[in-house]
N, C-alpha and C positions, 0 to 999 in steps of 0.2 A: 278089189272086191269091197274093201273097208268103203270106198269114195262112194260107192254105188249105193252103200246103206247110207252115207249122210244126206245124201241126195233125195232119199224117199223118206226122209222124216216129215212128218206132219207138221203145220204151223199152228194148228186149232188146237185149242187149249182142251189139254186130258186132265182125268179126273184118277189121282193115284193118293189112296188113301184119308181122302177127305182134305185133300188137299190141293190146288188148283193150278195145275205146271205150264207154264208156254214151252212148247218143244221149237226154240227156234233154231233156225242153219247156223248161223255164227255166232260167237259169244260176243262181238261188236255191236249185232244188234241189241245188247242190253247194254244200259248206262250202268253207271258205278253203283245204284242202290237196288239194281237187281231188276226195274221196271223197263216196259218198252219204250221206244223213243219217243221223246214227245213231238204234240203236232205245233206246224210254225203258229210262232205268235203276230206276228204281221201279217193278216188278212183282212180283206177289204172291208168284212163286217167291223173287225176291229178299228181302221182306219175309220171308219162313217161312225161309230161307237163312238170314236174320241171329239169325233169335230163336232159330233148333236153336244156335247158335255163342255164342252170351250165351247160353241158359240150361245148356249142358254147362260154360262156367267158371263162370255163377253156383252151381251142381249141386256142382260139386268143391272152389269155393271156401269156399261154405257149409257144408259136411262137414269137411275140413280145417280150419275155425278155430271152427266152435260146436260140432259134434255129436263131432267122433272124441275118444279119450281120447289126451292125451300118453303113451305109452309110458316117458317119461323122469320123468314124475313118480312119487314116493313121497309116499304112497298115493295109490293111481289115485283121482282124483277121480271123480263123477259123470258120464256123457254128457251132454251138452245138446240141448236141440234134437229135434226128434218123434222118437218112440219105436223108429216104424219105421225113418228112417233109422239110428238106432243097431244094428237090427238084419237091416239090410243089410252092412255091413262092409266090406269091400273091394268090392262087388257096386255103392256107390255111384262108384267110380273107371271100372267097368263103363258106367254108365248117364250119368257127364256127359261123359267123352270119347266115348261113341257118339254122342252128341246133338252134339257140338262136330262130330264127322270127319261124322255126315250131311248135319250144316249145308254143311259145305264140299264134299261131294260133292253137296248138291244148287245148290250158286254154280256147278258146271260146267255148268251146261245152258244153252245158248247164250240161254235168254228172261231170262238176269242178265247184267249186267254185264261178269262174271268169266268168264264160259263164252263169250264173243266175244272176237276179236282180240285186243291184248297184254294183257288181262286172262288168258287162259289160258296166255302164257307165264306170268305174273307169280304165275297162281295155283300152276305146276306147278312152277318153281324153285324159288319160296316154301315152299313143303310138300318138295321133297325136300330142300332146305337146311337147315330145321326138323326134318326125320326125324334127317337126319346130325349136327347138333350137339342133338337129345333122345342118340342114338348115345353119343355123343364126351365128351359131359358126363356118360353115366353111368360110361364105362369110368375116365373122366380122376377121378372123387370114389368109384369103387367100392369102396375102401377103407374109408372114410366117408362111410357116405350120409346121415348125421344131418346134413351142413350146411347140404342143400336142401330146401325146405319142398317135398311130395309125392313127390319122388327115394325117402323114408326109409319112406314106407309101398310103395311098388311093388316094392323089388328087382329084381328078373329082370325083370319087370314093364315096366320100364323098358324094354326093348328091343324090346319088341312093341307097345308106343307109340310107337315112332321108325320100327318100320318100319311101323307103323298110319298116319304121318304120310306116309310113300315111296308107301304103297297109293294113298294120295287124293290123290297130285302125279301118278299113271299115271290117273285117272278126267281130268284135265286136260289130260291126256297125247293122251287117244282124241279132244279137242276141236280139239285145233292143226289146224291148215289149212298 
């Protein structure tokens, strides 16, 4: 008789005392802090999430140390590295931070990691903390921006990357609960 009543407990959450209970069948399905289980962290948004985020710094990294010409040398060397990105130009800074901020705006979508519970704080302080000192570190060397390596090819630049970075801490922003 006892089996019969665990068996017709309800799974949907009751409302007993201003208080909000899961009635679930075993007490395995709760983890140790009392919450339901969580959902897997390797999914494919996740997976595409990570590679837009590695290949926008591998993108900018790669331009930066083989393809672009140092400015400071006499006589400008040679460009390295395929043809095409040499003749992209600043349009390659375009194409690997878009690929870096898609990556992270698409880690907001609750089927990652990131885009559930304190992954969405952590993603959205992250990124505007990140905007405010891309911010503060360009006004604080604006004088000389040759000390930082990709500070000296953006200029102005600079500041629509920080608040590029502000954008995609508000796509994190629309996830909090």
């Amino acid at each position: 008789m006892r089996q019969t009543a665990l068996r017709r407990l309800p799974t949907t959450p009751t409302k007993v005392t201003g208080v909000v209970r899961m009635n679930l069948r075993r007490k395995s399905e709760l983890d140790r802090l009392g919450e339901p289980p969580r959902e897997p962290w390797l999914t494919p948004r996740t997976v595409v999430a990570l590679l837009l985020v590695v290949l926008g710094i591998a993108w900018i990294t790669y331009y930066y140390l083989v393809v672009r010409v140092d400015p400071a040398v006499l006589p400008p060397p040679k460009a390295g590295g395929p043809k095409f990105m040499d003749k992209l130009d600043d349009w390659n800074y375009v194409i690997g931070f878009g690929a870096f901020f898609l990556g992270l705006m698409a880690s907001a979508h609750p089927a990652t990691p990131m885009g559930r519970g304190r992954g969405v704080v952590i993603g959205m302080l992250g990124c505007f903390l990140l905007g405010l000192a891309w911010i503060c570190t360009y006004y604080v060397i604006s004088d000389d921006v040759s000390r930082l390596p990709i500070f000296d090819d953006l200029q102005n630049y600079n500041l629509v990357v920080g608040i590029a970075f502000m954008a995609v801490g508000f796509t994190f922003a629309t996830r909090w609960e």
